[in-house]
Each structure stands twice: as C-alpha cells, then as structure tokens.
C-alpha positions as a printed NumPy array, in Angstrom:
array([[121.298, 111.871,  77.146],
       [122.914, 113.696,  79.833],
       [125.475, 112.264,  81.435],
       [127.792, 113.327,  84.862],
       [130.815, 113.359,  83.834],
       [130.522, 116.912,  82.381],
       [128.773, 117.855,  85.329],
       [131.315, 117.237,  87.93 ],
       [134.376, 118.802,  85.605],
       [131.315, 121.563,  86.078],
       [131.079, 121.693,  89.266],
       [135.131, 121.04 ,  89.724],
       [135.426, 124.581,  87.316],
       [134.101, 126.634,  89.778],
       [135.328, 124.76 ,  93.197],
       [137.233, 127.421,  95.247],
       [139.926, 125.811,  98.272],
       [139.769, 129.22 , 100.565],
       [135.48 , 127.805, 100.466],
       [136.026, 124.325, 100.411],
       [138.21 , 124.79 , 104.166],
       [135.647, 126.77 , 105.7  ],
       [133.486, 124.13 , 104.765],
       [135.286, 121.64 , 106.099],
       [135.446, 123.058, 109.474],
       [131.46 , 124.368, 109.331],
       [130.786, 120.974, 108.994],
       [132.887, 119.132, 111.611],
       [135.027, 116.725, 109.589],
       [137.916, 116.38 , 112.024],
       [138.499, 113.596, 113.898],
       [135.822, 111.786, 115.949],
       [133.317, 114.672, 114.251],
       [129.853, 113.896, 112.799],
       [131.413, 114.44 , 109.417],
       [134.684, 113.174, 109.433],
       [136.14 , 112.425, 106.712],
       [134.314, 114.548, 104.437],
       [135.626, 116.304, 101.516],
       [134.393, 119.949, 100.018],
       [135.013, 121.402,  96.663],
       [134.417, 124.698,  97.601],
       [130.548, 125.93 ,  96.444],
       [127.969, 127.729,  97.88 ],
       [124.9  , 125.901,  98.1  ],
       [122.97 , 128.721,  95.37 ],
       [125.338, 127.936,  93.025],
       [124.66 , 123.826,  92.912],
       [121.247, 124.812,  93.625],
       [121.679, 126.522,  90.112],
       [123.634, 123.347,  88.154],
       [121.283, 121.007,  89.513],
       [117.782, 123.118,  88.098],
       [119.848, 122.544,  85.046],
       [120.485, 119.076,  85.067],
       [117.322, 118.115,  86.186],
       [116.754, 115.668,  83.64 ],
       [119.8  , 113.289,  84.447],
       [118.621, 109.859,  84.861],
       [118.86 , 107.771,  87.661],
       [121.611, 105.373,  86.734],
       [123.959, 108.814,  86.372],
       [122.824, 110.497,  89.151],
       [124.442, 107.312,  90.773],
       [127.603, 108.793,  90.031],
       [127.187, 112.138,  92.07 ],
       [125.649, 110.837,  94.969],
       [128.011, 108.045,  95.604],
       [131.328, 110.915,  95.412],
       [133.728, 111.074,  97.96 ],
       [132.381, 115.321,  97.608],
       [129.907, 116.56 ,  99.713],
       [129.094, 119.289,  97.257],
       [128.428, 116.354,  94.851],
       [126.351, 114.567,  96.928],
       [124.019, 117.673,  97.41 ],
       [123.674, 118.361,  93.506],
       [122.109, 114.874,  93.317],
       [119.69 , 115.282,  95.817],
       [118.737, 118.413,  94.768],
       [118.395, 117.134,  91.089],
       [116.286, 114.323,  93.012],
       [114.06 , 116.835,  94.308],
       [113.343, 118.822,  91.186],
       [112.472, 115.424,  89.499],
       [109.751, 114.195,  92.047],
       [107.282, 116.961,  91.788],
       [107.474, 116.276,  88.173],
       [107.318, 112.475,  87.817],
       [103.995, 110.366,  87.663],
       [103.912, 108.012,  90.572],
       [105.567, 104.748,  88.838],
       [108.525, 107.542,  88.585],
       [108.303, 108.457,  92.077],
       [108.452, 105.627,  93.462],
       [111.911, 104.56 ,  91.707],
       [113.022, 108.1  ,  93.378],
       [112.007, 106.947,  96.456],
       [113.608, 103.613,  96.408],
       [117.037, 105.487,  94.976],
       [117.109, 107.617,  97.717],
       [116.574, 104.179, 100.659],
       [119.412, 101.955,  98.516],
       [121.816, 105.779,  98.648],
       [120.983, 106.569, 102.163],
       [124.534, 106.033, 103.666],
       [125.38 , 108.893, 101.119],
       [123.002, 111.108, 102.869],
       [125.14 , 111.751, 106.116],
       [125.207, 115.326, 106.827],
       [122.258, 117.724, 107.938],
       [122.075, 119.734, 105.19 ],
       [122.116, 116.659, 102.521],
       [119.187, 115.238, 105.004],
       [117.231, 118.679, 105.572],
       [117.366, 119.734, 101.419],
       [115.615, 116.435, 101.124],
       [114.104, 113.814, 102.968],
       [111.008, 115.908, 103.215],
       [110.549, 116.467,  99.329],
       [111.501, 113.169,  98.861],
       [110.99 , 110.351, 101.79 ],
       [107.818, 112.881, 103.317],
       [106.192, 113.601,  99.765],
       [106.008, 109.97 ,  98.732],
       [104.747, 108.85 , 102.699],
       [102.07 , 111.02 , 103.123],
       [ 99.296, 109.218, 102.167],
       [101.128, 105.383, 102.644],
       [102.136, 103.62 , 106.062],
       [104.626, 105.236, 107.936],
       [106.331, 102.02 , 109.152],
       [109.802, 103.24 , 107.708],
       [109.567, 106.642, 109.463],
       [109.481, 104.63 , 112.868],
       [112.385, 102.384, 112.109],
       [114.543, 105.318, 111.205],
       [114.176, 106.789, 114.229],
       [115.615, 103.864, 115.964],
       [118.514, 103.722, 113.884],
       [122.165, 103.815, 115.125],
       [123.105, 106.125, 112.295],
       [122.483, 109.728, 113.052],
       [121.762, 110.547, 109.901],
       [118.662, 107.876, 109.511],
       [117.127, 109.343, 112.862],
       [117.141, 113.187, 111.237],
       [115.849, 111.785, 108.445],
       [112.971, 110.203, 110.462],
       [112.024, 113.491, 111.922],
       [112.366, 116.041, 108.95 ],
       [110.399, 113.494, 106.616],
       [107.873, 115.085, 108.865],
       [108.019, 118.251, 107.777],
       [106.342, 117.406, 104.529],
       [103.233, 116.463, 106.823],
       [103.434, 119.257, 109.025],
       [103.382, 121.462, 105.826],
       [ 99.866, 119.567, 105.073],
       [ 98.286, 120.125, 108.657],
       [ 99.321, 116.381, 109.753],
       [101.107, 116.633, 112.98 ],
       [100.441, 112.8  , 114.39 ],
       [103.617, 111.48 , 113.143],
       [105.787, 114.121, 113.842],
       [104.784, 114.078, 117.682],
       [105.116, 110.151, 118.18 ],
       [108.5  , 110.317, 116.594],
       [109.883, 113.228, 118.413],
       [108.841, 111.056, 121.508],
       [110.884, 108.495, 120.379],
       [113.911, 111.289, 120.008],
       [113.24 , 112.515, 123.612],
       [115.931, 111.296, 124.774],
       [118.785, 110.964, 121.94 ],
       [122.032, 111.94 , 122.646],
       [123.007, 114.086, 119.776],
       [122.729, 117.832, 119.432],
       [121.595, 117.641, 115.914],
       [118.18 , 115.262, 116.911],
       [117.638, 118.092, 120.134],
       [117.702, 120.278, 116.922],
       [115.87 , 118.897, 114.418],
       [113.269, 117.714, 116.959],
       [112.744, 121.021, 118.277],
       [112.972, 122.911, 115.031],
       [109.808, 120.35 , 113.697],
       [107.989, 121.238, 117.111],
       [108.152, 124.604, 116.554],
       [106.827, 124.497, 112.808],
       [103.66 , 122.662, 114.541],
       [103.55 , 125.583, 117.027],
       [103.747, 127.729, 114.012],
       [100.169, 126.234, 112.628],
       [ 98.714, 124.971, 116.425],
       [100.083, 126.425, 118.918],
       [ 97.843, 124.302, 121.387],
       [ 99.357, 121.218, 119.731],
       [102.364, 122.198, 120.561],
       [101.577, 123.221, 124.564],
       [ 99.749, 120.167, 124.792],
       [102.834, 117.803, 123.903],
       [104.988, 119.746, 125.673],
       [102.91 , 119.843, 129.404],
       [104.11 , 116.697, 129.9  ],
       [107.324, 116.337, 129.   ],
       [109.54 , 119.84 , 128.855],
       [111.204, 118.717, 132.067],
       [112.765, 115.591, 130.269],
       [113.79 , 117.247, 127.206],
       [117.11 , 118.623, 125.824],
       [117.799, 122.359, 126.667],
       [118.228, 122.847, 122.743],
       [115.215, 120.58 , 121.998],
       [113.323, 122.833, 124.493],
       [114.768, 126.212, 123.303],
       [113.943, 125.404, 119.509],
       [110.496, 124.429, 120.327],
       [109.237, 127.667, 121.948],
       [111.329, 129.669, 119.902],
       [108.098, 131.474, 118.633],
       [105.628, 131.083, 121.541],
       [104.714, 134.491, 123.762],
       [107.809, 135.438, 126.052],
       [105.906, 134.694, 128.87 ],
       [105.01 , 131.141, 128.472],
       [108.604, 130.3  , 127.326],
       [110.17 , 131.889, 130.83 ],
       [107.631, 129.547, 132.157],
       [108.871, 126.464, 130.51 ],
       [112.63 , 127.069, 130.73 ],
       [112.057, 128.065, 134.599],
       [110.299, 124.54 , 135.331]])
C-alpha cells in the first residue's frame, strides 16, 4: 500500500528555495496577508500535478498526512490526488471524498488549493443533492469557505445550471475581499460564456452596487460596447 512518507521526501527532492520565495511573495504570506504564514517548497504546479497522477491510489487515511502539512505545495498534491480519485470512485467512495475534504477544509486556505478543487470535488458530488452547504459557506467568516461557495459552482455552470451560482454571487455582492470580487466575477462571466442574456439579466439590476473587479471580470467577454455601457453607469 502506498504510503506518504516517500512521497513528501519526493516532493522535498525536487523543492527549489530561489521557487519556493517567489512563491511566497505570489501568494501574500507576509504579515496581516491572506496567506500568512504559509510555507513553499519550491514546485511548479505541473510538476505536483505530475506526482499526484501517480499517486492516485493513496488512501484516505495517508492522504491525511499531505493535506494537514505545514507546505502549501503539499497541501495541493492531496487535493489534486483527491480529484483524480472522485471521477473514479463509485458513490459510497465519493461520498467519503466529500466528507474528507468538509473535516480538511481549514487546510484548503489559499485560491489556488480552493479553485484546483472545490468544483471537482464539493460541485461534482452537489449537483444533483441540496445545496444547503453551498449557502452556509458563503456566509462564512473564513475567506476561504466563501470562494469555495462560489467556485463549487462552476461544476454546475459546466452542466448548464446557473441558479445557484447567481443566488450566491448575490450573497457575495457586497464582500469585502478582492479575491470574492474575483471569483464572483470570474463565475459570472463563465455563465456569460454559455447565456449571455443570463448574464445581462442579473447584472441590469445590480452593476451599480458591485465591485469594480467583480464588474470588470464579469463582462470581460461581452461586446465592447455594452461593457463601456456598464462601467460608464
């Protein structure tokens, strides 16, 4: 049986420092930062992409080990190893993922652990259940819990459902972080992408309340013309 200790002296053989500092500045962990506090390796994202295709049959109780470490790059193998598994699992399986990932979701705190993820993971197993947790994310005080909320989404949006992601980037109108006005407008857009009138329609009555970035990322694709319009009114 596979087991991580072999894959972290892995990963640690090909950790480079000059990487693992420009990491740690690309991903704010100063002081007072969304990711304080973190700590890098030094690997690009293809390369743990790579170890974790191979690993992809490390059980649950080891993968425990990765996504509980103090290293972001860590962290990311085991979701990605998460994410190869679902696809593949029968539903009893699934659902175990599922629940793994809710009981490890402090470990998911930065946006590119949440946006490799929660919509292969938290979206896939939600799309055809009650959405309940979706809407108590997005009323979370942790960041992290409210971008999970919205890129769940994505999984639906993928699928031609768009409800869910419009009634929760309502209740994001108004956060107060730049990465929500991102994440919000970057799922907006992917609706726009499929239905453009969807995306007019929810936006008639409320582009004059919503973050500048929200706004931007949202009509990023829509004729020049209508997105003068918006950013003029």
């Amino acid at each position: 049986m596979q087991k991580a200790k072999p894959i972290k002296q892995e990963l640690h053989s090909v950790a480079d420092p000059d990487i693992a500092a420009h990491s740690g500045r690309f991903f704010k962990t100063g002081p007072g930062e969304y990711g304080e506090g973190d700590k890098f390796l030094g690997i690009r994202v293809p390369v743990v992409r790579k170890i974790g295709r191979k690993y992809q049959q490390l059980p649950l109780n080891e993968i425990e080990h990765l996504i509980r470490s103090p290293y972001h790059e860590e962290r990311l193998l085991a979701l990605f190893i998460l994410t190869y598994k679902f696809p593949k699992s029968d539903e009893q399986e699934q659902e175990q993922i599922y629940n793994f990932y809710l009981a490890h979701i402090r470990y998911v705190n930065n946006w590119d652990l949440v946006d490799s993820s929660a919509p292969k993971i938290i979206g896939a197993w939600l799309m055809d259940r009650p959405k309940e947790l979706l809407y108590k994310l997005a009323t979370s005080d942790n960041l992290w819990e409210r971008r999970i909320s919205i890129l769940a989404t994505f999984h639906f949006i993928k699928n031609g459902q768009f409800e869910d992601t419009l009634k929760i980037a309502d209740l994001l109108l108004e956060d107060d972080h730049d990465l929500i006005h991102k994440a919000v407008g970057w799922m907006l857009r992917e609706i726009g992408n499929r239905d453009p009138n969807q995306l007019t329609d929810f936006l008639e009555s409320r582009h004059e309340k919503m973050p500048r970035t929200m706004l931007r990322y949202a009509i990023e694709k829509l004729p020049e013309k209508i997105r003068t319009g918006y950013l003029k009114r």
